[in-house]
C-alpha positions as CSV (number, residue, x, y, z in Angstrom):
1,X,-5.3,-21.1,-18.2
2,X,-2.1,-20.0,-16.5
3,X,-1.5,-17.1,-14.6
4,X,1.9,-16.3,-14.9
5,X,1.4,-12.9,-15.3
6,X,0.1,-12.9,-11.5
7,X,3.1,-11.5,-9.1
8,X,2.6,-12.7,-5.8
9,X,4.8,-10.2,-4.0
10,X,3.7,-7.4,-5.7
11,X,0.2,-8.5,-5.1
12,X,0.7,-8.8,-1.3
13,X,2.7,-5.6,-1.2
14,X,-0.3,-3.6,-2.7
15,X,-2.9,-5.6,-0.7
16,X,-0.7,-3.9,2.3
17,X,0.3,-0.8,1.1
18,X,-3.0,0.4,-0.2
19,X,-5.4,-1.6,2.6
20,X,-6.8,1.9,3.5
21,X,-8.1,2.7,0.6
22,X,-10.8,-0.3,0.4
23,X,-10.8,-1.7,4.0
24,X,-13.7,0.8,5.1
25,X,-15.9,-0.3,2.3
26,X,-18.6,-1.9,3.6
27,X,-18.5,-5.6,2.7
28,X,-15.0,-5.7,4.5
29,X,-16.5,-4.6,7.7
30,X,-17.7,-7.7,9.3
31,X,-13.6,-8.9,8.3
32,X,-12.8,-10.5,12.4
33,X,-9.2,-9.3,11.4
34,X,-7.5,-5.8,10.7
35,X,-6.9,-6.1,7.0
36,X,-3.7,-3.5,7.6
37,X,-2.2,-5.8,9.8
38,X,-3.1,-8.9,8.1
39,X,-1.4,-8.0,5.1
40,X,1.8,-6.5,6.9
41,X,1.8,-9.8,8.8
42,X,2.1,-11.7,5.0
43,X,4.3,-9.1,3.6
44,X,6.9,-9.6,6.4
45,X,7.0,-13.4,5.1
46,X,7.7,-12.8,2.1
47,X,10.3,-10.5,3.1
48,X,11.9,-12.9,5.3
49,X,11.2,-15.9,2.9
50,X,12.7,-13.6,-0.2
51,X,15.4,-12.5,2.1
52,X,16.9,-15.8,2.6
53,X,16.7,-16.4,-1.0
54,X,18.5,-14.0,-2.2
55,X,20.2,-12.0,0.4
56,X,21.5,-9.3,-1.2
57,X,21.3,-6.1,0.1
58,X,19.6,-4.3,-2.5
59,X,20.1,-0.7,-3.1
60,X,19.3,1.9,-1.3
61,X,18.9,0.1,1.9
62,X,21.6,1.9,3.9
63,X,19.8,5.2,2.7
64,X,16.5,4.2,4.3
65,X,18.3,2.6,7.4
66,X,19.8,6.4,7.8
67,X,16.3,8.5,7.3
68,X,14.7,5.6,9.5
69,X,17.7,6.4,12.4
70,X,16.8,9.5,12.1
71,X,13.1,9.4,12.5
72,X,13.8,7.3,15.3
73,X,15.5,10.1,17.2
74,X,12.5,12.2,17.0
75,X,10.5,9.9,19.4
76,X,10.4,11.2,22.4
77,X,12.3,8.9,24.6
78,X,11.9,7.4,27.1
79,X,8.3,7.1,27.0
80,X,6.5,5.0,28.5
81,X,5.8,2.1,26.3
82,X,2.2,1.0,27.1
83,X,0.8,4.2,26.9
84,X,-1.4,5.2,23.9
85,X,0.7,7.8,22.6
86,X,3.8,5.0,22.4
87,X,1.3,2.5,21.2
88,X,0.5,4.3,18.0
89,X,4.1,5.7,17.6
90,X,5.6,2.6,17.3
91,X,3.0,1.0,15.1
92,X,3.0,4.3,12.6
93,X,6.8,3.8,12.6
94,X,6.7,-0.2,11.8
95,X,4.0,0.0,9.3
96,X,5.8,3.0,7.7
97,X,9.4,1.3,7.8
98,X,7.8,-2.1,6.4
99,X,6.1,-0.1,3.7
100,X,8.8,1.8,3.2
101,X,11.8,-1.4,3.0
102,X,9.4,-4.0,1.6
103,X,9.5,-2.7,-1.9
104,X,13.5,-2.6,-1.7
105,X,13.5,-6.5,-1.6
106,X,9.7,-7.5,-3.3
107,X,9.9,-5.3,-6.4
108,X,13.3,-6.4,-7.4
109,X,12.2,-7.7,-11.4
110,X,10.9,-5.3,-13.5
111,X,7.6,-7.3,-14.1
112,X,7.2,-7.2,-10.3
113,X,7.2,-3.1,-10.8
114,X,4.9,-3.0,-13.3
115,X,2.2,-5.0,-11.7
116,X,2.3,-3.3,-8.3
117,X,1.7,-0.3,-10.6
118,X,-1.3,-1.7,-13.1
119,X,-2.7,-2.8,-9.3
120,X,-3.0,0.9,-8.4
121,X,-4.3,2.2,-11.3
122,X,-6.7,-0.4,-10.8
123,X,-7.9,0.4,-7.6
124,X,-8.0,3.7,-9.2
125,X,-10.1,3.0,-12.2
126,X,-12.4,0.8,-9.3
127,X,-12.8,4.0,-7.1
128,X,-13.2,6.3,-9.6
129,X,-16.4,4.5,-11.4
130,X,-18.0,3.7,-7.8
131,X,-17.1,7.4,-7.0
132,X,-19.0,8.4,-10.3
133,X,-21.6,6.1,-9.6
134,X,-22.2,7.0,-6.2
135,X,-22.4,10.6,-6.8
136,X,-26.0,10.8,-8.4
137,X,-27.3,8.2,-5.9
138,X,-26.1,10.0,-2.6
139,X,-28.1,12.4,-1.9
140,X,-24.9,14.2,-0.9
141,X,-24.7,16.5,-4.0
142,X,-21.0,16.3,-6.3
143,X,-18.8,14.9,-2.8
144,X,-17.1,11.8,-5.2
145,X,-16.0,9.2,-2.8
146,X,-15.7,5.5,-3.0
147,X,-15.5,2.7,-0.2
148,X,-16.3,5.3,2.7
149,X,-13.2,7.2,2.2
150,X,-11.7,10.5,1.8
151,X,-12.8,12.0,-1.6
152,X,-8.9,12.8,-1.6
153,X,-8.0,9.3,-1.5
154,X,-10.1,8.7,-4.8
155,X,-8.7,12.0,-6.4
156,X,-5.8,10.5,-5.3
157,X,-5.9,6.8,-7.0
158,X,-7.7,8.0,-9.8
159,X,-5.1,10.8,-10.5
160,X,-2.6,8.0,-10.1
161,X,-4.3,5.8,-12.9
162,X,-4.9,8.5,-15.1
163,X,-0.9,9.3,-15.0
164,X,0.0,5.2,-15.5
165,X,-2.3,4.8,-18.3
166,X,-0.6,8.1,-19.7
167,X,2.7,7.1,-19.5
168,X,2.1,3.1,-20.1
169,X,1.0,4.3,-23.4
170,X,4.5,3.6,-25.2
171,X,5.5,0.8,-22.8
172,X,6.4,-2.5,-24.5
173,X,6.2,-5.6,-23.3
C-alpha cells in the first residue's frame, strides 16, 4: 500500500491552521503540549527546510510583507514587552503571519491545494456528524456543536465542506 497521495505539508499546515477547531475535544485534553504551538513549531520547519529548497520567492509575498508592516504599526509601541497585553499581541501577530505566509511556500503544487482543502471538508464532514449526533444526546435542545466548540465553528467547517464537495463535483484528476 502506498500513500502517495498523503501531502505532508499540507497535512502539517492544516493540523496548524485548523488546531482550534478539534484541540478542545476531550481526548486531546490530557495533550502535556499546546497542540497550536506544536504544530506552528513543525510548520515553521518545513518552511525553513522548503525554503532552502527552493528559494524562490513565491508570489504574493511582498503583498503580505506590506499588510503585515502595516499591522505592525498598529501596535501600540513601545509597550512593555513582558506585560500580558504584549504577550498575547505578539503571539496573535506570529501565529496570524505564520498562518498567513506558510501557505505562500507549502501549497506551492496543485495536489498540495487540493489536499489541504479535502482536509477541511473533512474536519467538516467529522464535526458535522458528531454535531448531529450530539444533538439528541445533550440534553441541550438543537445547540449543534462538535469537540466543545463554538456551534459557529461547526456551521463554519461544515458550510466549508458542503461548498468543496459542490464545487469538486466536476474536478478531474
Amino acid at each position: 500500500m502506498t500513500l502517495s497521495w498523503l501531502r505532508p505539508k499540507a497535512l502539517v499546515l492544516f493540523l496548524f491552521v485548523f488546531a482550534g477547531y478539534y484541540k478542545a475535544a476531550d481526548v486531546l485534553q490530557a495533550m502535556p503540549v499546546d497542540i497550536t504551538l506544536l504544530f506552528a513549531g513543525l510548520t515553521g520547519l518545513l518552511l525553513a527546510w522548503t525554503f532552502l529548497q527552493d528559494p524562490k520567492v513565491p508570489p504574493g509575498t511582498i503583498l503580505m510583507i506590506c499588510v503585515f508592516a502595516v499591522l505592525l504599526l498598529g501596535m501600540r509601541w513601545p509597550i512593555e514587552f513582558g506585560s500580558y497585553a504584549a504577550q498575547k499581541s505578539l503571539r496573535l501577530f506570529s501565529l496570524t503571519a505564520l498562518a498567513a505566509f506558510a501557505p505562500l511556500l507549502l501549497l506551492r503544487d496543485d495536489r498540495d491545494r487540493l489536499f489541504f482543502a479535502a482536509a477541511v471538508a473533512a474536519l467538516g464532514v467529522i464535526m458535522a456528524a458528531f454535531a448531529v449526533a450530539g444533538m439528541g444526546s445533550s440534553g441541550t435542545g438543537p445547540r449543534a456543536s462538535a469537540f466543545n466548540v463554538n456551534p459557529i465553528l461547526v456551521g463554519r467547517a461544515s458550510g466549508f465542506a458542503a461548498l468543496f464537495f459542490w464545487f469538486s463535483t466536476g474536478l478531474e484528476d
